[in-house]
N, C-alpha and C positions, 0 to 999 in steps of 0.2 A: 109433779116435779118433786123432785127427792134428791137430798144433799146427805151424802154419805160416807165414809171408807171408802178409799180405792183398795183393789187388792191386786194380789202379782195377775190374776186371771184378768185384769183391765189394761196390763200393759200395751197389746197393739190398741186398741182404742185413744187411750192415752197416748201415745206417740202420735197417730195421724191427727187427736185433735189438736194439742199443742203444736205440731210444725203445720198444720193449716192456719191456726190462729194468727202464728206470726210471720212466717216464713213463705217464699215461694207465691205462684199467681192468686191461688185460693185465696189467702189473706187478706188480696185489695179488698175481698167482699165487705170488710170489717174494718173498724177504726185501727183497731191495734197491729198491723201490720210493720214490719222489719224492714221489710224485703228491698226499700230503698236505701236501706243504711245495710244490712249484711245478709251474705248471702249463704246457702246451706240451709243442713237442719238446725233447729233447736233445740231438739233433745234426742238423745239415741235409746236405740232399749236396756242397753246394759245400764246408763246413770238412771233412767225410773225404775228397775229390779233394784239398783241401789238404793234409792230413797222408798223405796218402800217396806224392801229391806231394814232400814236405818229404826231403830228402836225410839230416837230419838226425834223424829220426822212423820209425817202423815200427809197425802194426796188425801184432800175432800174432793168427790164428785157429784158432778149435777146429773142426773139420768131422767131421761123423760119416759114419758108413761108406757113406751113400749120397751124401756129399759137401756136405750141411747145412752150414750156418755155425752152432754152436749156443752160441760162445763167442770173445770176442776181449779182447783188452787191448791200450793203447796205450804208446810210450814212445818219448819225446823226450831224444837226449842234449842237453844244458844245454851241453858248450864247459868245462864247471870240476871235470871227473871226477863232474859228480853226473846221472844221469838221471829225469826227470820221468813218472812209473808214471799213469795214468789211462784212463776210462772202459773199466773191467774189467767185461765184462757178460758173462752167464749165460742164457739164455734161460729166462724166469720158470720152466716146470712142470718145470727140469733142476736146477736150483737145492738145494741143499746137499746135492747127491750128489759133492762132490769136484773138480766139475770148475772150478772156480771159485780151487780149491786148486794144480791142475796149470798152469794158464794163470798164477799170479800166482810161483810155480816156474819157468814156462819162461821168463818175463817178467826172472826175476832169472839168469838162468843165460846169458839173450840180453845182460842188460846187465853181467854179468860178462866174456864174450867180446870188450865192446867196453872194457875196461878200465874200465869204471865202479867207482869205490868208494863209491858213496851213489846209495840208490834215494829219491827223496822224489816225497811226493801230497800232497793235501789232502782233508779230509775234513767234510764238515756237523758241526757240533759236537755236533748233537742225533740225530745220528744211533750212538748208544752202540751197539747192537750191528755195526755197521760197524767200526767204532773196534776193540770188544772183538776183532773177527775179524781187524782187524789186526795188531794189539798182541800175540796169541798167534800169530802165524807174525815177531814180532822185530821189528817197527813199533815208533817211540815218536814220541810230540809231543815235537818240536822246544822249545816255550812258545811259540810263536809263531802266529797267530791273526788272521787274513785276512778281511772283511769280502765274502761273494761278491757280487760285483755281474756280471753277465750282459746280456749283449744281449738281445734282448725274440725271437731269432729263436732261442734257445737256451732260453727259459721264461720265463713271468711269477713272479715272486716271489711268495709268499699271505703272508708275513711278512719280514722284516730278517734277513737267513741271516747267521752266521758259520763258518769253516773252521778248523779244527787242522793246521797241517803236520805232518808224519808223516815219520820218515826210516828207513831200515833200513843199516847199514853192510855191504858186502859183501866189505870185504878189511880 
């Protein structure tokens, strides 16, 4: 196991793993699945060429020993010491063996390096055990509480979502 850079040459990989993670039947395999709150993909190829594009931004991936893409997480430094932690994805049938724990680890150790002192996410309000899993590795809501609205090329809504911001202090 190996946690790394993604690069433009991981884009289809990165795409089927994130919209299996969250999105569509694949998903049930896994905790973290969408699929009954929205539907579509999750991320298209053009926004991961952007974010990895982005100078400001980095995809960490998890690749297994035959060089799999079987985990990644994204993070955006924000410019005000705080960096923005999202689409942390696990490949559904890999799922609450750990690795999900190591990538959100190497995520906060990347953005320590870069002098970050506040990790913040958001998170569906209704999604409680997400929350819970955050909250036990030193997440806390902010109180502050984000209404998601999404491009129709990133999901359809199947009801009025709201988010919890979520911040963790790292210095």
């Amino acid at each position: 196991m190996s946690i790394t850079k993604a690069t433009l040459a991981d884009v289809s990989a990165l795409h089927t793993l994130v919209n299996s993670s969250y999105r569509g039947e694949s998903s049930h395999k896994g905790w973290t699945t969408e699929a009954g709150l929205i539907d579509g993909q999750r991320i298209d190829h053009d926004s991961l060429v952007e974010q990895l594009n982005d100078p400001s931004a980095v995809i960490l991936k998890n690749t297994d020993e035959s060089g799999n893409i079987t985990g990644c997480v994204y993070l955006q430094n924000r410019g005000d010491g705080s960096m923005y932690l999202g689409m942390l994805s696990v490949k559904p049938e890999l799922q609450a063996r750990g690795l999900g724990k190591q990538l959100l680890l190497a995520a906060e150790d990347y953005a320590f390096n870069w002098d970050i002192t506040t990790i913040v996410m958001t998170v569906i309000t209704t999604r409680t055990e997400l929350l819970n899993y955050y909250e036990r590795r030193g997440y806390s809501k902010t109180g502050e509480v984000i209404p998601l609205i999404i491009e129709e090329r990133f999901g359809i809504l199947k009801q009025p979502l709201n988010m919890y911001k979520l911040e963790k202090k790292l210095k």
